[in-house]
Backbone bond lengths (Angstrom), bond angles and torsions (degrees), N, CA, C in turn:
res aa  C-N    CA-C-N  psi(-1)  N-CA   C-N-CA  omega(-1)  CA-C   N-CA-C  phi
1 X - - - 1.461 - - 1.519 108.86 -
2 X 1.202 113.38 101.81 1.795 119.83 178.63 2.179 102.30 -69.95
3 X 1.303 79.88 142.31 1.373 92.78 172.41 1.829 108.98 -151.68
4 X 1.522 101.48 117.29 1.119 111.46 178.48 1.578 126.09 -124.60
5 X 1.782 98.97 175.89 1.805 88.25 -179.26 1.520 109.30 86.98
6 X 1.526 109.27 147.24 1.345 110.87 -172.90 1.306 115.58 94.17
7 X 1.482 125.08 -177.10 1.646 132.47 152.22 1.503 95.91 -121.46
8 X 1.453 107.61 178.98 1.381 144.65 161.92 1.786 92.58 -117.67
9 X 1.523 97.94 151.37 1.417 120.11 172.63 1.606 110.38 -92.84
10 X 1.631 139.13 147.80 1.287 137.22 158.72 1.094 87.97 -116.32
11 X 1.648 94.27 134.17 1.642 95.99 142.76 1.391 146.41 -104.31
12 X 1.391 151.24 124.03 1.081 155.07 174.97 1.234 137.36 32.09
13 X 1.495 91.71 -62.28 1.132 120.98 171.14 1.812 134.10 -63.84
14 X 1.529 105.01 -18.66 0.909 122.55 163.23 1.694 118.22 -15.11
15 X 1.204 124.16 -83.50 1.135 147.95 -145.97 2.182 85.43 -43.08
16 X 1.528 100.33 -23.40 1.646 93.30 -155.09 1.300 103.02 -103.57
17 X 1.461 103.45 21.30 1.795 104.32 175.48 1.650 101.18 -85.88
18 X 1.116 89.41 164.34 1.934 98.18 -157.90 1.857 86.99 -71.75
19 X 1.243 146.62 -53.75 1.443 142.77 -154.23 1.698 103.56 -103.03
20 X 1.556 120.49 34.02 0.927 113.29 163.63 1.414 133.41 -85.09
21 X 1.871 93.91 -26.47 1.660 76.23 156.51 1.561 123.29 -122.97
22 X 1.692 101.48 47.01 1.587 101.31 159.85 1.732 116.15 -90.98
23 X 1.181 89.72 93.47 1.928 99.22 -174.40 1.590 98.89 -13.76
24 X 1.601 126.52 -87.40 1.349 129.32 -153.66 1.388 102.24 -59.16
25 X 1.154 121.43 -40.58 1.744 121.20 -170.92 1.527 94.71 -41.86
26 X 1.336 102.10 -70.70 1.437 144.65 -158.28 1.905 94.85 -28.35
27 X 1.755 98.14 -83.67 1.328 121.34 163.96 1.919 114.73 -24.30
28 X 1.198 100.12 -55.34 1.349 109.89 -166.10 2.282 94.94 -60.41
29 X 1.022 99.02 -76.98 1.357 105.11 178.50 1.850 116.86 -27.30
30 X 0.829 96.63 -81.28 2.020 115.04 167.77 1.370 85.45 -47.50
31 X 1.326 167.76 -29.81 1.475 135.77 168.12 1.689 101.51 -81.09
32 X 0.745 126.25 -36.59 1.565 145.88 -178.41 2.049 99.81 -55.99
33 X 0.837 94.60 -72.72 1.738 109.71 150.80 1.614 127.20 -26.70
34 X 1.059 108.15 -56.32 1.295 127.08 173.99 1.148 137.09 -99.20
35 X 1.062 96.20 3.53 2.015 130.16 167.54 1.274 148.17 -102.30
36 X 1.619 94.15 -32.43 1.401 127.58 161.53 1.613 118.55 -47.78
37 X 0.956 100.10 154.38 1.702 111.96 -176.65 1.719 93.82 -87.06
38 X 1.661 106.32 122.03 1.133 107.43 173.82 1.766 111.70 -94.54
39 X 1.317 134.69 8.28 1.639 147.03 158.19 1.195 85.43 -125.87
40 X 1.525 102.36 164.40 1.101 156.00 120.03 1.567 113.81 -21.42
41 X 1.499 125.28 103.40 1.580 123.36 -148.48 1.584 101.42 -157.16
42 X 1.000 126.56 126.63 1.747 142.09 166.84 1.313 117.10 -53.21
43 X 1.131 117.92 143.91 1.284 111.04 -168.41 1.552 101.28 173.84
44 X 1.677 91.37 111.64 1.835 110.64 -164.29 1.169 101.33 35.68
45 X 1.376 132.89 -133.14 1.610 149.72 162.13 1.115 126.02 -47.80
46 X 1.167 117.82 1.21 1.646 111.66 -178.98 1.383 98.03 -149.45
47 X 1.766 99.32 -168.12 1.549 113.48 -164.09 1.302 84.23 -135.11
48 X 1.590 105.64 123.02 1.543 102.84 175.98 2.412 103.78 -91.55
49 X 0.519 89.24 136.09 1.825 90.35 -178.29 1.498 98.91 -96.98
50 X 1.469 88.31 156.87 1.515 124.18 -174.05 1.917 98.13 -41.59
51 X 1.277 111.40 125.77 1.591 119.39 177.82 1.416 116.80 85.41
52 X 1.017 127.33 -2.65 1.536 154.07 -176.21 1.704 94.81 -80.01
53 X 1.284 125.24 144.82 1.418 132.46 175.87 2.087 100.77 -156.07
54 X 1.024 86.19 141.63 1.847 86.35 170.97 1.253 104.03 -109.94
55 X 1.551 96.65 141.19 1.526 84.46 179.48 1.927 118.39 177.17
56 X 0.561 164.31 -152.95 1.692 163.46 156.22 0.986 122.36 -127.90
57 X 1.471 124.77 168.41 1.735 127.81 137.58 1.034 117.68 -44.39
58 X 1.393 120.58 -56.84 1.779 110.76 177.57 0.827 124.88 -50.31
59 X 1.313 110.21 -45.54 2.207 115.79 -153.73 1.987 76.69 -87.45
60 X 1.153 125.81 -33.95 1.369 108.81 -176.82 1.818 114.09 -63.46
61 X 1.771 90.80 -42.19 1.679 87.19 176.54 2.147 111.05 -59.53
62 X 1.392 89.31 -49.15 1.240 82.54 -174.35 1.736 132.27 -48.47
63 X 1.795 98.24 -26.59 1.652 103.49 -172.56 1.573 103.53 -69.25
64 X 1.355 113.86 -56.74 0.913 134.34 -172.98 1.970 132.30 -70.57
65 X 1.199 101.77 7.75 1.352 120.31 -178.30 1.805 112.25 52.83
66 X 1.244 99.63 42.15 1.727 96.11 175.96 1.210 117.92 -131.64
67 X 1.423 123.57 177.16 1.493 122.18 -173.36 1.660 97.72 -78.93
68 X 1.722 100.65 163.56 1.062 100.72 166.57 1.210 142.32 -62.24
69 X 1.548 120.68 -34.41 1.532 164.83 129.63 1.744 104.09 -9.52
70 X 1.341 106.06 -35.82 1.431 104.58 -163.47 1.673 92.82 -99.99
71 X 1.335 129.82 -40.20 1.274 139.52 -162.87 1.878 89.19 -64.68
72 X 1.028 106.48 -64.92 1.541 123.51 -177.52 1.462 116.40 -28.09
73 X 1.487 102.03 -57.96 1.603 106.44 -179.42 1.141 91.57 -82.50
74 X 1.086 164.51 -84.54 1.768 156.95 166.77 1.746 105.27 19.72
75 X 1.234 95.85 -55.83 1.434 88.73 -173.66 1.530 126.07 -95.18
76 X 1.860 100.16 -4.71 1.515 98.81 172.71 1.886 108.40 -88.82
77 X 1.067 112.54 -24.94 1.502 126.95 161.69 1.706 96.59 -25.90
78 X 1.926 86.33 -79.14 1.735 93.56 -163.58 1.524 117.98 -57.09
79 X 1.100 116.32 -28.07 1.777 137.87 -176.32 1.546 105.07 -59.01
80 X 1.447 108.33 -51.61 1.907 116.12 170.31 1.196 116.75 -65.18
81 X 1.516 105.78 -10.67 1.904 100.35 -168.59 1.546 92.50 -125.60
82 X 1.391 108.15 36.75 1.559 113.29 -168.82 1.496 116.27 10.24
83 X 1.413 114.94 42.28 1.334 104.93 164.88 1.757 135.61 -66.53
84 X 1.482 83.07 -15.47 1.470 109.07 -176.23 1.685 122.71 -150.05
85 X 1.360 129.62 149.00 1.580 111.92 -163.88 1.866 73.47 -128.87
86 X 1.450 106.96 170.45 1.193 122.95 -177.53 1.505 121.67 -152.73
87 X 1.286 136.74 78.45 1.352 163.34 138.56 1.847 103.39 -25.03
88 X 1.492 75.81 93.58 2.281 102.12 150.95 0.972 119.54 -45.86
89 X 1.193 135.11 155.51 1.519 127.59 95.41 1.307 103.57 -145.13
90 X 1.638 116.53 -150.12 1.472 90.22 -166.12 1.249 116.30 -120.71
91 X 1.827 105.09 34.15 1.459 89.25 -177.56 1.954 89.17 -132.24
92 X 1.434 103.19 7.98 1.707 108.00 178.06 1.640 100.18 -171.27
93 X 1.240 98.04 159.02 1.644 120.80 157.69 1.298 104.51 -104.21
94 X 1.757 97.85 142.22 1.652 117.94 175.74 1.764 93.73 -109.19
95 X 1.160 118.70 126.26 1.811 122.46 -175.03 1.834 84.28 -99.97
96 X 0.957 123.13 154.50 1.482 120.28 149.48 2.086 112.01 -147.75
97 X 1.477 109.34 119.92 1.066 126.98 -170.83 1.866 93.11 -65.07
98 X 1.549 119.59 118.63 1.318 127.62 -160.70 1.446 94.75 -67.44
99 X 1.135 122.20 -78.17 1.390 115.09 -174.73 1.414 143.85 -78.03
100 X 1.891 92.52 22.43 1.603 90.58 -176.80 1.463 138.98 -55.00
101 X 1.382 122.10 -30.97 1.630 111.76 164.61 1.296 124.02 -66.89
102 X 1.392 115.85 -21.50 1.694 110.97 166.81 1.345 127.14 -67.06
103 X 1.664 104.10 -43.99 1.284 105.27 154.41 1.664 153.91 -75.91
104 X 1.877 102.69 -15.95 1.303 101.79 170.03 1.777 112.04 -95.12
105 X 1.617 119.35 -3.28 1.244 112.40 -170.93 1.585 129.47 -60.80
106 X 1.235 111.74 161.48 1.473 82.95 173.21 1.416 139.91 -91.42
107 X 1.231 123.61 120.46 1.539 109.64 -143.70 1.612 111.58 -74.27
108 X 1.819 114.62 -36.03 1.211 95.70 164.21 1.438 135.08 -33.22
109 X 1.487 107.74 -52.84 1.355 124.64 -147.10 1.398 101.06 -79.39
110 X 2.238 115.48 -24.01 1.225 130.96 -163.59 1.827 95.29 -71.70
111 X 1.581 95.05 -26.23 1.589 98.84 -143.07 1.720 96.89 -82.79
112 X 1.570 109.67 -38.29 1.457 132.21 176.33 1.246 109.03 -44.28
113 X 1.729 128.79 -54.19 1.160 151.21 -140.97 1.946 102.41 -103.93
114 X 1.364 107.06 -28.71 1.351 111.44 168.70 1.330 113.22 -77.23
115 X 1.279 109.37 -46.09 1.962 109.89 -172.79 1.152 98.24 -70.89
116 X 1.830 131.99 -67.37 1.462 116.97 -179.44 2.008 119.30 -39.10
117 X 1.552 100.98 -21.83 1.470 74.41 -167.75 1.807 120.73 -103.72
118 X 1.811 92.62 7.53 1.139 132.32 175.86 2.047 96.47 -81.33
119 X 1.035 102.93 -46.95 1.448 102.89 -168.80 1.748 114.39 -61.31
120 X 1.708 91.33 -39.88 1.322 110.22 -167.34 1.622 114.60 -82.25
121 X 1.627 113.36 -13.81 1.358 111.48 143.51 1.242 145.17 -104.05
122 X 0.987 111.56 32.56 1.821 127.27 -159.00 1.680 88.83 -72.08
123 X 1.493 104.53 -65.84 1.810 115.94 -163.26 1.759 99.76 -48.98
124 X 1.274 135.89 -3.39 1.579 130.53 -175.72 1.588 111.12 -141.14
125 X 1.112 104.39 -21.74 1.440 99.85 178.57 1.993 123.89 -124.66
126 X 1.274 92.37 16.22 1.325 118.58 -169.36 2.074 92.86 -52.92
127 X 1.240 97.27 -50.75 1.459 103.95 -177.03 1.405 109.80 -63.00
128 X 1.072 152.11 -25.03 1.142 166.96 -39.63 1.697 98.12 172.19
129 X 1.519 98.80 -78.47 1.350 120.16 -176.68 1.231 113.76 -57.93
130 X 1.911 114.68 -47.40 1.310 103.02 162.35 1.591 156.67 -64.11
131 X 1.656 86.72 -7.25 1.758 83.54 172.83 1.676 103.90 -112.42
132 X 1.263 100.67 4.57 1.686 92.80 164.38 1.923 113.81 -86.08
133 X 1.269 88.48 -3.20 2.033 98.11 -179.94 2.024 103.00 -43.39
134 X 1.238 99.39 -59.07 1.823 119.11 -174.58 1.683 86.06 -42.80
135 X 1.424 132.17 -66.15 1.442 130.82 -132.58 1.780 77.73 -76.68
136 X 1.558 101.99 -57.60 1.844 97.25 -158.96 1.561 112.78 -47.62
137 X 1.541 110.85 -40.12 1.177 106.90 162.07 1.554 128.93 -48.03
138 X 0.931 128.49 -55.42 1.778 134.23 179.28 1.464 105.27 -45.79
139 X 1.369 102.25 -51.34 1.462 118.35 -172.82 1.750 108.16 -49.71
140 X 0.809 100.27 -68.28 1.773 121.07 169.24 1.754 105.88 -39.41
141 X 1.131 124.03 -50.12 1.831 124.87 -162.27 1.587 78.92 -90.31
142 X 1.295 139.89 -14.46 1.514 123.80 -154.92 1.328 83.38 -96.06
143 X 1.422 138.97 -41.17 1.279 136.53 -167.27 1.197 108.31 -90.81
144 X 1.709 115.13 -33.03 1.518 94.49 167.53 1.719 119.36 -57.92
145 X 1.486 108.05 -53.99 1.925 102.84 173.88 1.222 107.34 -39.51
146 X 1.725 139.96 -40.28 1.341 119.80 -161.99 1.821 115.62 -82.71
147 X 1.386 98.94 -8.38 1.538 108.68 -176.95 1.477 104.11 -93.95
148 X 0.807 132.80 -9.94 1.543 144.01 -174.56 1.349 109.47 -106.58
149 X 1.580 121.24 -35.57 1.548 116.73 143.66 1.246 134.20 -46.67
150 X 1.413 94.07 -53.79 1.807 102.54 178.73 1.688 110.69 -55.78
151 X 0.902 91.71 -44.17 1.990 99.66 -176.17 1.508 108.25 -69.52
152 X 0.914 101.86 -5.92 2.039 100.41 178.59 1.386 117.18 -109.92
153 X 1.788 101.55 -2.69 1.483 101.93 -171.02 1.350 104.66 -67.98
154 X 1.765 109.10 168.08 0.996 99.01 -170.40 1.922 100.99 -142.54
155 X 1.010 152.12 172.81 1.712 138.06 172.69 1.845 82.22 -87.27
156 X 1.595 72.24 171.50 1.795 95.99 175.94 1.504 92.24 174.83
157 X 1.658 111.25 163.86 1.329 130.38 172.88 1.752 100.42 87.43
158 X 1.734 110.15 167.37 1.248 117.18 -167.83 1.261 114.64 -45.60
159 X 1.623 125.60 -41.15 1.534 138.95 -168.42 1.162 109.07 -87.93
160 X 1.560 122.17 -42.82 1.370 112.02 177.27 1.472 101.37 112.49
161 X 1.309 118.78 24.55 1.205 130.07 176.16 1.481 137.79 -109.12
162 X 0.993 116.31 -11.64 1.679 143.03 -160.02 1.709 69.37 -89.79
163 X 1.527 91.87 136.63 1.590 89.97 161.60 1.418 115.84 -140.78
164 X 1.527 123.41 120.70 1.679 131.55 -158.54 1.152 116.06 -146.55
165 X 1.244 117.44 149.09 1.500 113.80 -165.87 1.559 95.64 -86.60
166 X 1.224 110.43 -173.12 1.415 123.87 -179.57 1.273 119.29 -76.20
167 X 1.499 119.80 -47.73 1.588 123.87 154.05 1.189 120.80 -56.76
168 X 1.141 125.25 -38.43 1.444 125.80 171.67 1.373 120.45 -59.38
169 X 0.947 134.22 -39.35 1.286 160.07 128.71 1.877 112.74 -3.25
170 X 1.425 83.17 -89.34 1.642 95.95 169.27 1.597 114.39 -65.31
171 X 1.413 125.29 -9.20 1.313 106.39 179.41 1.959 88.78 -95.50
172 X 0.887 134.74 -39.76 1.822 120.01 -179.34 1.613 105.47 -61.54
173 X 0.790 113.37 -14.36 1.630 109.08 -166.84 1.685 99.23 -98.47
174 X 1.211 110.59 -25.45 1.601 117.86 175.06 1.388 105.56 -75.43
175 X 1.367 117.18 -43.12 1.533 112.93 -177.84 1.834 127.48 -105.17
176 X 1.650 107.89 -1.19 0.905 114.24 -165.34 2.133 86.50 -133.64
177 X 1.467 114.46 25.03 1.838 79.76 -170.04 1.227 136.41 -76.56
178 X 1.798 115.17 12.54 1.132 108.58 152.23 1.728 139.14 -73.34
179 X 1.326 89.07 -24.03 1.611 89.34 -175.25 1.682 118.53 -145.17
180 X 1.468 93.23 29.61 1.925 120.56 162.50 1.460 116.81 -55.61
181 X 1.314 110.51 -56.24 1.544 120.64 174.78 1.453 134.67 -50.03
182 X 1.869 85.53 -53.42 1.727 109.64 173.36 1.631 103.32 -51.44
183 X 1.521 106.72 -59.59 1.719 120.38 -161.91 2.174 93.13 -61.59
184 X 0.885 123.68 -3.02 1.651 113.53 -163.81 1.471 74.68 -109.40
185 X 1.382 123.70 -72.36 1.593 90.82 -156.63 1.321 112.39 -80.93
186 X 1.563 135.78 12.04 1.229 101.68 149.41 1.191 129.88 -98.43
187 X 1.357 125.31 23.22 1.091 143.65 -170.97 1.521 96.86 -96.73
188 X 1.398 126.82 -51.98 1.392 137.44 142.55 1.628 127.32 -28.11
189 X 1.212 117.38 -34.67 1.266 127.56 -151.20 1.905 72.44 -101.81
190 X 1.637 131.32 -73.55 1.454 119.00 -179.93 1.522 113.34 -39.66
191 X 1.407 118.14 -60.40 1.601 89.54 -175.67 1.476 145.48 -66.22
192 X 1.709 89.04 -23.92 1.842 93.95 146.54 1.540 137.91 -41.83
193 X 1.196 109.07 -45.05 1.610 140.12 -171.26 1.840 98.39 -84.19
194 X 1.596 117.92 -30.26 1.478 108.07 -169.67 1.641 108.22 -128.65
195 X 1.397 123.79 66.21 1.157 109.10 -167.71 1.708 137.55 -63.31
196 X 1.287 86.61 5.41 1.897 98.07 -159.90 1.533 88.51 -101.19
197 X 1.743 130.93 -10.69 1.023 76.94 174.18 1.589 117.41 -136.58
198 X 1.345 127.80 179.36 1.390 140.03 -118.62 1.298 99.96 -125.60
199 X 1.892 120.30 87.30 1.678 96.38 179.49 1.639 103.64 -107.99
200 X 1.391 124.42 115.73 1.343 113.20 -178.29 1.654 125.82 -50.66
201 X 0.968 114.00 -13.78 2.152 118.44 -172.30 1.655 93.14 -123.90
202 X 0.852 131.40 109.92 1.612 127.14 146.08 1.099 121.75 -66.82
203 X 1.401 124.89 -6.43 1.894 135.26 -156.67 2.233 77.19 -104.75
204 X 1.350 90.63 -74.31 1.664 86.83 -172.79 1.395 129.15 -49.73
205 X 1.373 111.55 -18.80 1.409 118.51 -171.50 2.213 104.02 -79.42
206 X 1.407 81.97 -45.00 1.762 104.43 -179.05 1.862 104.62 -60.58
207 X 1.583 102.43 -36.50 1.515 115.64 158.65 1.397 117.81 -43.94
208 X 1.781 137.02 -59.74 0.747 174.12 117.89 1.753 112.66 22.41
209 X 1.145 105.08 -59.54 1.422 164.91 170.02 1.552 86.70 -26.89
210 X 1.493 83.30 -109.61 1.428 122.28 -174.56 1.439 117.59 -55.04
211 X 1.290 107.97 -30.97 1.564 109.36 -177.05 1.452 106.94 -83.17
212 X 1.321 135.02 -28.38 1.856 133.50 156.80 1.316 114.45 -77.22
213 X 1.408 119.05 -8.56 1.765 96.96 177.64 1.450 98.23 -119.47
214 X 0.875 117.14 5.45 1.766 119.20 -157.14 1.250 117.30 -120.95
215 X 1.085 98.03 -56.16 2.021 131.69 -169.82 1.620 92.97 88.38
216 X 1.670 75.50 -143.44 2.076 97.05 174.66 1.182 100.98 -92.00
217 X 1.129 131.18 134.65 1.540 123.80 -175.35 1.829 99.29 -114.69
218 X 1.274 111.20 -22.88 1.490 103.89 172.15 1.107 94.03 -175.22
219 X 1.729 98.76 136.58 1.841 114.32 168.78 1.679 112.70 -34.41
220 X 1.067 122.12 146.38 1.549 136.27 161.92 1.721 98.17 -60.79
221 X 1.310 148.40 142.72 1.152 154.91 137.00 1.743 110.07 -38.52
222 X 0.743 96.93 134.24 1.574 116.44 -179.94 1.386 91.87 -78.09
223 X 1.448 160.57 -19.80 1.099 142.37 -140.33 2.016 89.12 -146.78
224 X 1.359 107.29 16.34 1.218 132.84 169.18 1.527 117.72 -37.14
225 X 1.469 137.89 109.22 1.533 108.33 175.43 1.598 134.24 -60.11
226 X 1.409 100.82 -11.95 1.479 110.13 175.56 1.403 129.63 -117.55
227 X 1.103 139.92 110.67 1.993 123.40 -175.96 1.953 108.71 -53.12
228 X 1.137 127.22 110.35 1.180 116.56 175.25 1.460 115.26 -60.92
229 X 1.708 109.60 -19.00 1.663 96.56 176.45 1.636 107.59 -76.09
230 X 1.145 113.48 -33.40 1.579 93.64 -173.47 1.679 116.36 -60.76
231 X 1.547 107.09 -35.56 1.146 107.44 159.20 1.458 139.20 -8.76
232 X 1.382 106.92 -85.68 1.178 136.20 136.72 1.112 132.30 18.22
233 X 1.831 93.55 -72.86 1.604 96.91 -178.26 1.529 122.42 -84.68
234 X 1.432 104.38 34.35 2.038 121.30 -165.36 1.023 74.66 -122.24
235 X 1.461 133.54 122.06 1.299 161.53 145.20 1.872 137.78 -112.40
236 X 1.341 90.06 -19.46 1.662 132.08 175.69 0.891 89.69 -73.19
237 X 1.837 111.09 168.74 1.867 122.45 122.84 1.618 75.85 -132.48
238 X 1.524 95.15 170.23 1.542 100.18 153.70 1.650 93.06 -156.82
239 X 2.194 100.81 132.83 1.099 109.78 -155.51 1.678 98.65 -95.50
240 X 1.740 119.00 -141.50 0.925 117.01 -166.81 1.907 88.27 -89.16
């Protein structure tokens, strides 16, 4: 479904998203961007929504002059850094760009429309706002850890797909180093083999892993560079 006319907005900040300078990633996304349904629009049986694009590996390899192979990992990249989610079935893919209304809205108008409606509940909900301060806060350090994950990820496994930070890394290999390596590339070797589907943590899944075929095979060191429980509790990503 072509959709043309208009712009898309970038923001600035760009340059500091983790796949900005993987050329194909890069490419792949910004067509994804620029493809997307900017309304809310009909389409056969359904309603495709704002950031939503139909579309494939092929017709993606084909727009874009790349292999299929290359489109593929392009989009499992973006899929780990939830930049993007991707909906089967079996006669199309639905792509949907994760944060497109945050990013194409208009922020004046976002910013106008928040304070007036902030203003206009102060006299009833004034109490309100203040004991939700604790949650907004959490909320905020929870997204800062998940953006600071994403930026540390790193490839791993035969394909180059497993994606783990560096501590993460060193904490499976501390507690698992007999059979850390094995569990990454075949963990590598499935998402090659399954492209549709979407696991947000590669660290927890490899957790997963190891802890049904393995068990605990040896305490973590107390003098460990990383806590594996905090680990743990990173289950998210959230991409650009």
């Amino acid at each position: 479904m072509k959709n043309s006319g208009g712009f898309v907005k970038i923001y600035r900040n760009l340059p500091k998203w983790r796949w900005y300078s993987d050329d194909i990633t890069f490419r792949v996304f910004m067509h994804l961007l620029l493809t997307a349904q900017y309304k809310d629009t009909p389409w056969q049986e359904r309603v495709l929504r704002e950031g939503q694009a139909v579309t494939g590996s092929q017709k993606l390899a084909d727009d874009l002059g790349l292999s299929r192979q290359q489109v593929r990992t392009a989009l499992r990249k973006l899929q780990a850094t939830n930049s993007i989610t991707i909906e089967t079935t079996n006669k199309y893919s639905v792509i949907t760009v994760t944060n497109w209304q945050k990013y194409q809205k208009d922020e004046c108008s976002a910013a106008d429309t928040s304070t007036k409606a902030l203003t206009d509940e102060q006299p009833t909900d004034n109490h309100r706002a203040t004991n939700d301060q604790p949650l907004f806060k959490k909320e905020k350090k929870d997204k800062k850890e998940k953006n600071e994950r994403a930026r540390a990820l790193a490839p791993n496994g035969t394909f180059g797909n497993v994606l783990l930070t560096e501590k993460e890394l060193e904490a499976l290999r501390r507690r698992y180093p007999v059979h850390c390596d094995e569990k990454i590339n075949r963990l590598s070797r499935w998402l090659e083999n399954k492209p549709g589907r979407n696991y947000r943590n590669h660290y927890a899944l490899l957790l997963d892993w190891l802890e049904e075929d393995v068990g605990t095979e040896e305490p973590v060191s107390s003098s460990s560079a990383y806590d594996i429980d905090e680990l743990d509790k990173i289950n998210t990503l959230e991409g650009y």
